[in-house]
Residue, then its C-alpha position, 0 to 999 in steps of 0.5 A: x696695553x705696553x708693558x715693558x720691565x727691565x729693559x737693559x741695552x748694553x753696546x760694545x764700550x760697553x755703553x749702557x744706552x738703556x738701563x733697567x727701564x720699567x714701563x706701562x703704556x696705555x691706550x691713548x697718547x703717551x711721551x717719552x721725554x728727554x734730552x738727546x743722547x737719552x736713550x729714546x731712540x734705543x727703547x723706540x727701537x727695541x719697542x718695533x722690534x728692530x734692535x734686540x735688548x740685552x735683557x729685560x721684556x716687552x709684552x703688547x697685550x700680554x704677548x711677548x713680543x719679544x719672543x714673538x715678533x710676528x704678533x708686534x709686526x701685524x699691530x705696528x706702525x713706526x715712524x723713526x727718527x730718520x725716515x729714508x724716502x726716494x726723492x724722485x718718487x712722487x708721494x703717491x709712488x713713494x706711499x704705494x712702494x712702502x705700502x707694499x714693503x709693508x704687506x699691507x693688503x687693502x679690500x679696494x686696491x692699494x690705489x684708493x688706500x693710498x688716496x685715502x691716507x693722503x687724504x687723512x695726512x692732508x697731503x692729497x693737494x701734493x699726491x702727484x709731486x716728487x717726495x724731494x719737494x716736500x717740506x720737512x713738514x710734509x715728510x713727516x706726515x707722508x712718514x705718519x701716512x705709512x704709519x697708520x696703514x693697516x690700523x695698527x694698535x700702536x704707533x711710535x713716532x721718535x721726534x716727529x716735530x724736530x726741525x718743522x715750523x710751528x704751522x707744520x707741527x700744529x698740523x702734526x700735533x693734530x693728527x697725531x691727536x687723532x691717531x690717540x683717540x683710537x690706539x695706544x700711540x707713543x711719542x719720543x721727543x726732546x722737545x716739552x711743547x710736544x708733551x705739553x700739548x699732546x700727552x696726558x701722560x708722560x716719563x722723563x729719561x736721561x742717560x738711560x734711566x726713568x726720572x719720572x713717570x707724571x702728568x703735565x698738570x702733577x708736574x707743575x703743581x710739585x713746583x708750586x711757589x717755587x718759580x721766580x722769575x727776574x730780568x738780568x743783565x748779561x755780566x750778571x747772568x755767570x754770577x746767578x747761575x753760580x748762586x740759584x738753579x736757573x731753569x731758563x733765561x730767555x732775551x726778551x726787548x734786549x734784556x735776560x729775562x731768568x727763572x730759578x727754583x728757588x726751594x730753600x731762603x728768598x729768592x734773588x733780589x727782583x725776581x718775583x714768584x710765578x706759576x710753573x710751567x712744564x719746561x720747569x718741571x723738566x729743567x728742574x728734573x734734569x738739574x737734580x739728576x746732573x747734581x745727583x751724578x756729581x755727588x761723590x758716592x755716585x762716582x764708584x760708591x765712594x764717599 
């Protein structure tokens, strides 16, 4: 079990990139949801021990690991968002290198570790090429090969699945699925389709704070009743953004096709009810937060 309390990271402006973060993080998948800018990077970072918070703890099965950085490092495998490989290496070279920064000490030789990671990753067909022809795709499941090295008891992956196709994410998402059924794994991302798929459980983050703490299934039922959806014209599209909460509008066969929240009176005219789904549910949280930070008494307490 992770467990963090009050984690507060305060950079030189001052910025508060994290403020005051709780957070119980089980064995098994678990995402950390929120837009760019959320502070996601900075709680992956302290969580791998690479950025020191300002105040607050993190234990990792009851030891502070903040304290004690050792006992994090031996149980870690960290996959950040931007992950630097030697483009003339091939992913066997690159693999072994890291495996050896890392320490990593293997009964058989590093030689059949790193065969038999490429193997998991489903990269042994490119063992042999240069990293810098790699797809995107590919990077990140050489990134997860160096991850898992050495079994460690938790992973944190921060945006794996930014910038890939739906082919290599899918590839992704199931290995990353695997990875869960034996370890306590933690995903960043900005993207609802990673948690949707992927995360039994799940926290939403903006400007620093935790919104939620939630399944994919209670999110969508605390929206029952309350999605419409409708098509609109795009000279009508500025005038229903200024009367509903608009969740999404996506063009569909040339046409706007929009959802709203609607919680209070009838819905706008044309638009029909339909179940809620998970990008809702983040929507409308991140949509309640932006109006509760135009309120006047959150601005210095002033009514």
């Amino acid at each position: 079990m992770l467990v963090v309390r009050d984690l507060v990271k305060v950079y030189p402006g001052p910025v508060a990139a994290l403020q005051g973060v709780s957070l119980d993080v089980p064995k098994g998948m678990f995402g950390l949801l929120g837009p760019n800018g959320a502070g996601k990077s900075t709680f992956m970072k302290i969580l791998a021990g690479i950025l020191e918070p300002t105040s607050g703890s993190v234990q990792l099965d009851g030891v502070d690991v903040l304290k004690d950085p050792p006992h994090l490092w031996s149980r870690l495998g960290y996959l950040p968002q931007e992950f630097g490989f030697y483009p003339h290496l091939s992913g066997e070279a690159m693999l072994r290198y890291l495996l050896e920064l890392k320490g990593v000490e293997a009964p058989g030789g590093l030689k059949a570790l790193v065969a038999e990671l490429l193997e998991r990753v489903n990269l042994a067909f490119a063992a042999k090429r240069k990293v810098k022809g790699y797809s995107g795709g590919m990077r990140q499941r050489l990134g997860i090969a160096q991850a898992i090295a050495g079994n460690p008891q938790l992973i944190i992956v921060d945006e794996p699945t930014a910038g890939l196709d739906p082919d290599e994410r899918l590839r992704l998402y199931r290995i990353l699925a695997e990875l869960a059924s034996e370890r306590t794994v933690l995903l960043s991302t900005h993207i609802v389709e990673d948690v949707s798929v992927l995360c039994p459980r799940f926290a939403v983050i903006r400007g620093g704070k935790l919104l939620a703490l939630t399944t994919p299934s209670e999110a969508r039922v605390a929206l029952a009743g309350t999605i419409h959806e409708g098509q609109v014209p795009e000279s009508g599209l500025a005038a229903l953004r200024g009367s509903a909460r608009v969740t999404s509008a996506i063009l569909f066969e040339g046409e706007n096709r929009v959802r709203v929240h609607v919680t209070e009176g009838r819905a706008p005219e044309g638009f029909g009810p339909v179940e809620a789904n998970l990008e809702d549910a983040y929507l409308v949280m991140m949509r309640r937060a932006e109006e509760a930070d135009r309120r006047p008494e959150a601005v210095g307490g002033r009514v």
